[in-house]
N, C-alpha and C positions, 0 to 999 in steps of 0.2 A: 504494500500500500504506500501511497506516498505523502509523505510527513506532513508539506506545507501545504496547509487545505488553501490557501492564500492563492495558489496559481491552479487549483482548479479549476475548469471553465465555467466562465459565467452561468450558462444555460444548466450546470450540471444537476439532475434531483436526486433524491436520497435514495434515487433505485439502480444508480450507479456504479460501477464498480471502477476504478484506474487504477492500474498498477506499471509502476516501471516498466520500461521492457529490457529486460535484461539479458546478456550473452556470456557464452557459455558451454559445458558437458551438464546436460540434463540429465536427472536421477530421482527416483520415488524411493520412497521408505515406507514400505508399511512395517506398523507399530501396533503394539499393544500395551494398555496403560493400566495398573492397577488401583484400587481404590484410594490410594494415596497420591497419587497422581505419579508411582514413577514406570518408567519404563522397562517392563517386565521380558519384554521380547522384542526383536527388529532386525527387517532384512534390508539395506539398501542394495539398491540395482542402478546399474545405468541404462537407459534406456537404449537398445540399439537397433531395433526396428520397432516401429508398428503399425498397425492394421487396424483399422476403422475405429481408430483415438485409442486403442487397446496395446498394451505392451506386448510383442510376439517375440521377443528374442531381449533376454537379458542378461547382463553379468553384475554377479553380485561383488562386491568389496566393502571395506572397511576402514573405515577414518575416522580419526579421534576430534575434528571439528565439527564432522558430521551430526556424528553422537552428541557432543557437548551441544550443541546447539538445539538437536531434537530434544534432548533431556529440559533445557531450559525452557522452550516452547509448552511441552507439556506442561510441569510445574506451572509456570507464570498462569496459564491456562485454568489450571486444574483442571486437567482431563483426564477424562476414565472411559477404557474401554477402547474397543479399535479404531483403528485409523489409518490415514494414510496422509506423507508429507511430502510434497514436490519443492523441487525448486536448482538452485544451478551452480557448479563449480567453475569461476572463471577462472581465465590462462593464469592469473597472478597466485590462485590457491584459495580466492574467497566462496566462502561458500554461503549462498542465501538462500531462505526458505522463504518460497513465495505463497504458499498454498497448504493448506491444511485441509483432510475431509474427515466428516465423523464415519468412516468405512473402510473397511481394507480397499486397494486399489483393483481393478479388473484383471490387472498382471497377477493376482495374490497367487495363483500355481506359481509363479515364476519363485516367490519366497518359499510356498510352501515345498517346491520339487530341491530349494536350497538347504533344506531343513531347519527351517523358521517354522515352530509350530506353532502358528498363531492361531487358526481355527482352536488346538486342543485347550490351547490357554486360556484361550475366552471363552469356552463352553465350562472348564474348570474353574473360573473366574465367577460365571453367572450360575454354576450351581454351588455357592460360597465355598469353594475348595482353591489355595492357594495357587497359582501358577507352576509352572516350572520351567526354571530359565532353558530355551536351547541355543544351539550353536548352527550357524549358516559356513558355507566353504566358498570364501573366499576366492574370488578370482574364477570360478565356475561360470561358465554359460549355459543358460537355459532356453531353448526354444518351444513356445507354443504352437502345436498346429493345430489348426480348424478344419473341419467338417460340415459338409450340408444339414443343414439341423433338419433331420428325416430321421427318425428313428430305427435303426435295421431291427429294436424289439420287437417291434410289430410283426418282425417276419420271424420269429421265434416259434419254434412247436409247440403246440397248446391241446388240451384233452378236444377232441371235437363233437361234434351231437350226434355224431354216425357209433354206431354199438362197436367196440372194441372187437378184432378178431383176435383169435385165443392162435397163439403160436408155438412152437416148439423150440425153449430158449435150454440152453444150460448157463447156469451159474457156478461160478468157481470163487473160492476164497479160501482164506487160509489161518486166519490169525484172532483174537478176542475182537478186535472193532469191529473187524467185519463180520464176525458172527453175531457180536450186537446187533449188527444192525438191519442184516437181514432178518433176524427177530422180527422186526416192524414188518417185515413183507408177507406175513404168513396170513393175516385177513385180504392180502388186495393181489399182490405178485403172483406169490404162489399158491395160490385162489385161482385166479383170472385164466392163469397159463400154463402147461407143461413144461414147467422145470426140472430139468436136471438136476439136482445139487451135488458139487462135487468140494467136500473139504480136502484142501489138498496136505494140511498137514503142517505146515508152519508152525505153530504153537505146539504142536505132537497132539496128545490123546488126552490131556491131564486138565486142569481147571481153565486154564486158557485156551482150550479150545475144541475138540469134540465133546470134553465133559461138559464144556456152557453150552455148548449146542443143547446136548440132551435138557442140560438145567432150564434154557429156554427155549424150549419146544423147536428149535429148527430141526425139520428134517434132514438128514441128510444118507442119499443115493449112494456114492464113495466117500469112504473114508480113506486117505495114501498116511503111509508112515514115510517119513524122508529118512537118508543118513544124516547123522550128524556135520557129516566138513561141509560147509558152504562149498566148497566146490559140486561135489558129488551131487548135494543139494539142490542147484542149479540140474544138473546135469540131465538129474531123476523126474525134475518138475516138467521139463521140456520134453522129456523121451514118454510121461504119463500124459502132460496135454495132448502131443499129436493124437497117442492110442484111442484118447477118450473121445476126443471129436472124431477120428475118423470112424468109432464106431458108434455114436450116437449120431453123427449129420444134423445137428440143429437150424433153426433160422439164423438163432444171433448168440456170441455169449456175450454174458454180462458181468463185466466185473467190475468192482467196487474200489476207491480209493488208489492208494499206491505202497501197495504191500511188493512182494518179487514175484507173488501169483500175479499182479495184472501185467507185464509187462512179459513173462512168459507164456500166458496164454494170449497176447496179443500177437509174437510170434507163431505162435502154435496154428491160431485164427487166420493168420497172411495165409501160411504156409498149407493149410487146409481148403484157404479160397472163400471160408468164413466170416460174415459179416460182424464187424465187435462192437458193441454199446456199452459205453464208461458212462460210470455213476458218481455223482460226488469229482466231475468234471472241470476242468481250470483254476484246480487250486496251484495261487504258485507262491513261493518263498521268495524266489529272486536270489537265490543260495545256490551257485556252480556245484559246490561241494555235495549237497544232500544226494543220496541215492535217491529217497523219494520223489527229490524236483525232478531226478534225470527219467526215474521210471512214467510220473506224471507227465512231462512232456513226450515221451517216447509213443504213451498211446494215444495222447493229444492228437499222432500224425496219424495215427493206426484208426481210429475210432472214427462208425459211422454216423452214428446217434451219439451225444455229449449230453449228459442229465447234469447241467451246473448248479452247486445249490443256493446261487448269490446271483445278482447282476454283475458284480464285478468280478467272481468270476467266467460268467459269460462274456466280457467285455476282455478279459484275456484272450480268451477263446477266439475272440473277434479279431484280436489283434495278430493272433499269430495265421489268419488266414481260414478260420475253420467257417464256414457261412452258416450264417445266421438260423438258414432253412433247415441247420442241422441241430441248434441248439434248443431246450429246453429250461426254463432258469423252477426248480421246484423245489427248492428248501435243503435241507441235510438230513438223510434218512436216520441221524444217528438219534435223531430228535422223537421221530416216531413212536421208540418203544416206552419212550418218556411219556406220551402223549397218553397212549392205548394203555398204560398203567394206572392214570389215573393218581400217581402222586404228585400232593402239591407241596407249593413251596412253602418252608418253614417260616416263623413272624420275623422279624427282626431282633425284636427282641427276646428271642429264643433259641440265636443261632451263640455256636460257641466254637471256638477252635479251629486249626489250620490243618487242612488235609496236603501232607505233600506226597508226590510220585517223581521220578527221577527212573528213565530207563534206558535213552538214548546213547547207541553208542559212542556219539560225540559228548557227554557228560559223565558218563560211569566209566567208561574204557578205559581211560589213563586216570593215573594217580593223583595229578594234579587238579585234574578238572572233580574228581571223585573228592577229593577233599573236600574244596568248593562245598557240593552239595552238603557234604558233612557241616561245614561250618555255618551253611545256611541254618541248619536245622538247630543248633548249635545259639549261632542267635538268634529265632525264634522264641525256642523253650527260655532261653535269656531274658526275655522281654516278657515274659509270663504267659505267652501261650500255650494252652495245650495241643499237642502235634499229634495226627498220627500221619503213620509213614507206612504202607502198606509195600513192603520190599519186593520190587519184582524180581523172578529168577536170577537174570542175567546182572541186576544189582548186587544182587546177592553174594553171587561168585565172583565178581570183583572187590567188594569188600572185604571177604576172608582172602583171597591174590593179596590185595593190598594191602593187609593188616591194619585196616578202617573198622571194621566190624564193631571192636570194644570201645573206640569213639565213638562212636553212632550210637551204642547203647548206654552210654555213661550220660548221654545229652537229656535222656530225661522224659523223649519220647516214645510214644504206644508203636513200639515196631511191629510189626505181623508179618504173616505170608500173606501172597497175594487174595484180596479179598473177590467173594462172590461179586457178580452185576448188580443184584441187588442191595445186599451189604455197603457194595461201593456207593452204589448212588444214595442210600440211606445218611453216609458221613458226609455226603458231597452238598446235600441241601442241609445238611443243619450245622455248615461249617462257616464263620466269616471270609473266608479265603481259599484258592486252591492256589498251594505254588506248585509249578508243576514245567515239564516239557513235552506232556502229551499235548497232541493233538483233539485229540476226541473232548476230553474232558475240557476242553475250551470251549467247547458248544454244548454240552451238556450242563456246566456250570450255570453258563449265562441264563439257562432254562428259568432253573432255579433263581435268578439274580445273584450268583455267587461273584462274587469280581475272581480273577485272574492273576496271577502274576508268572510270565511267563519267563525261566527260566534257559532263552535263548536269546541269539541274538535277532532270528528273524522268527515269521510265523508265517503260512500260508492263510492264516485267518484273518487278514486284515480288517474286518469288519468289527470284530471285538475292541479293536483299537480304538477306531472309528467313533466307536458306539458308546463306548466307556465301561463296557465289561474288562478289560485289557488294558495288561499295560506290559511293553518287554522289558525286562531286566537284569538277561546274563545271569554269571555265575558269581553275581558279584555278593555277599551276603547283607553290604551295608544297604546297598539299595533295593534290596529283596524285602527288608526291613520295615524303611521307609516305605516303599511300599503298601504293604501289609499294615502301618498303623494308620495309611492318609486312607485307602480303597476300603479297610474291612472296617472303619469306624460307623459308627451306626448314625450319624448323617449320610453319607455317601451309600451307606446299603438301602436307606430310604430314597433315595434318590435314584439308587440303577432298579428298584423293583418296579417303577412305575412306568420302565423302558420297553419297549419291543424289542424281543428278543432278534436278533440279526442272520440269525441263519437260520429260519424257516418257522412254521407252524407245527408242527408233528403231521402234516398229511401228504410229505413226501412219496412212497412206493405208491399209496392211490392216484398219485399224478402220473409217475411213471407206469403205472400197468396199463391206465387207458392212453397214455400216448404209447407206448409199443405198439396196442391192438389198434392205432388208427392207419388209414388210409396212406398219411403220409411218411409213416415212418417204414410201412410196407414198402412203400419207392423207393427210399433209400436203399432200404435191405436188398430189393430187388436188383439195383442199378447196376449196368454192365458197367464194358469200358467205355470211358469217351472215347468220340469219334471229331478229330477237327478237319478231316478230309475236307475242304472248301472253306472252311471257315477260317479267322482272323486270329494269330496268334494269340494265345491266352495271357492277362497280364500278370505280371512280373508281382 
């Protein structure tokens, strides 16, 4: 604005605005302000392209006049709450703030893809829960790209009013999740259709997994026992998927998640001429490392039918090239048996104590990282929670390798053997907290409104994040902690029960059994080779 109202123009009225015109390297800041007016979080960008007034290409950096000055503006201010501040860095080094808005700016992906979490901070801000400062990387460019705003969901597969035809599927799985979860299919899946069920043996025959089958009613057609060496292991799955399909000849198989059963029978399915439909579709980490991301993208390419159980995992899906007329978006079936159970969630103020699990080879395998979880647990019971810790197997035998065991018992916590589904889910809703590196148990928490604290560095659940059931936290103990006393306080559990839960309703598998039986998923299944004889090269 400019100082001397004295050389305003005569004519000017109070609905005027004049400002300098100033030159310069143009730059936005969005900010976020806490109650106090200070500045909580802030990404500055330079503007380096944009598209219809919108920033499409930016580079973030950092400057101690920048700050100083956005810091003072606020205060002088008292502002609270987001925003966004423009203004210009001249050849001399000064820097002026021309513009202030009470909103994040239209570039906000451009902070947010910098890791400015401003969104979480303001949603954490407006459900009176503290901030948390983060950090942006410096010197990074980020690029926006657009799209015709057309929806491709609309071309998503959807149950249709035409009666479902009953097909001839096998199903394969191998391990406790997916035997859970098939659990939920046993009124609608394998009701509706002729399934195969083939356990392939991953878990072996014990509580983890033919004996939960039996404890929860899934059927199952084969049972395989594997060798023990992963290799051989491998070996055996791939030499029993060819035998099974080629002597059953089904329409489609269906397999679940990203266990080494789906990416073996999605070989097994090429190799047969068999059509594959993945369930629990486009989950990704963004983790080179994970075997799972690599087994999830592998049948990403393999698969006919995609049953995602998120938009944004369909929107993966989208990206890596899979159309749309292939995808389904119907919740997470792990959710189902939750539903068809009929338990509800415990009051708030009747929940009590921290359920952790810990089974990942990246967390248990070495000694180091095995510590870790030890010392989480460690300072949990430290802070006066009661733990339990239900030891998986493969936890188990690295503890006694590592001579962890007698720490881990001396902590103070309820150790066990692995518990029932039932049992499990019983400690799981009447816990404040799950810390945890399971996968499953991050959607089945949130069921219940349990928060999370995710014992990695990534998730494919991103939506927990999002949502505020979730938070990630490594193996670090201090901030496992922190954690655990801001998410499990019984403000914030009042607060995430009154949320929609993020990964579905519990009527997943009824979504998927009438979209198999439809019209359109029959074409799929049906669909020869393409033919581009005369036609226009395909695009890239």
């Amino acid at each position: 604005m400019h100082d001397d109202e004295a050389s305003l123009p005569v004519e000017a009225d109070d609905m005027r605005i004049v400002q300098q015109r100033l030159v310069g390297r143009e730059f936005t800041v969005d900010f976020l302000a806490d109650t106090g007016s200070r500045v909580v979080a802030s990404a500055a960008r330079w503007r380096l392209t944009v598209r219809g007034g919108i920033s499409a290409s930016g580079q973030v950096f950092t400057d101690a006049e920048v700050d100083r000055l956005l810091t003072r503006l606020v205060r002088g201010l008292r502002y609270v709450g987001p925003g966004n501040a423009q203004g210009f860095v001249s050849s001399e080094g000064d820097v002026h703030i021309v513009e202030v808005n009470p909103r994040f700016s239209g570039g906000l992906g451009i902070s947010l893809a910098a890791g400015a979490d401003l969104v979480g901070g303001y949603l954490r801000l407006a459900s009176g829960l503290p901030a948390i400062s983060s950090r942006v990387t410096p010197g990074a460019v980020v690029n926006r790209y657009f799209a015709p705003a057309v929806s491709r969901s609309s071309l998503f597969l959807r149950p249709g009013d035409e009666a479902p035809v009953r097909r001839r599927l096998l199903a394969a799985f191998g391990t406790r999740p997916e035997v859970v979860k098939f659990a939920g299919a046993r009124g609608s899946l394998l009701t509706d259709h002729d399934v195969h069920m083939v356990y392939t043996g991953q878990h072996g025959d014990g509580a983890l997994g033919a004996g939960l089958a039996t404890e929860l009613g899934v059927p199952l057609d084969e049972s395989w026992t594997l060798p023990s060496a992963d290799p051989q292991k491998i070996g055996s799955l791939v030499t029993q998927a060819i035998d099974v399909l080629e002597r059953q000849q089904p329409e489609a198989v269906v397999v679940l998640g990203d266990t080494a059963t789906v990416p073996v029978f999605a070989l097994a399915a090429i190799d047969r001429g068999i059509p594959l439909v993945h369930v629990e579709a486009g989950l990704r980490s963004y983790n080179p490392l994970s075997r799972e991301e690599g087994y999830r993208r592998m049948v990403g390419a393999a698969a006919r039918v995609h049953f995602a159980p998120t938009q944004r995992a369909a929107a993966a899906l989208l990206s890596e090239g899979v159309p749309a007329s292939a995808i389904a978006v119907v919740g997470n079936p792990g959710l189902d048996p939750l539903a068809q159970s009929g338990v509800e969630r415990v009051p708030v103020t009747q929940r009590e104590g921290i359920l952790v699990t810990a089974h990942r080879p990246t967390s248990v395998d070495a000694r180091e990282t095995l510590l870790r979880v030890v010392e989480v647990v460690e300072g949990l019971t430290a802070d006066g929670h009661p733990v339990t810790f239900p030891v998986h197997p493969r936890t188990r035998d690295r503890l006694r390798h590592h001579a962890l065991a007698d720490r881990l018992a001396a902590t103070g916590a309820t150790i066990t053997d692995p518990l029932g589904y039932r049992d499990l889910v019983d400690v799981l809703r009447r816990s404040t907290a799950v810390v945890t590196d399971s996968g499953g148990l991050q959607e089945e928490a949130a069921w219940f409104g349990v928060p999370t604290v995710i014992i990695r560095g990534s998730t494919p659940r991103w939506e927990g994040l999002e949502d505020g059931f979730a938070v990630l936290a490594g193996l670090d103990a201090a901030v496992v902690r922190a954690h655990v006393a801001t998410l499990g306080s019984r403000h914030a559990l009042e607060l995430l029960s009154s949320r929609r839960v993020p990964f579905g309703d519990g009527t997943s598998w009824a979504q998927i059994s009438r979209i198999i039986g439809s019209p359109a998923v029959g074409r799929l299944l049906q669909a020869g080779e393409p033919d581009f004889v005369g036609r226009s090269v395909p695009l890239a």
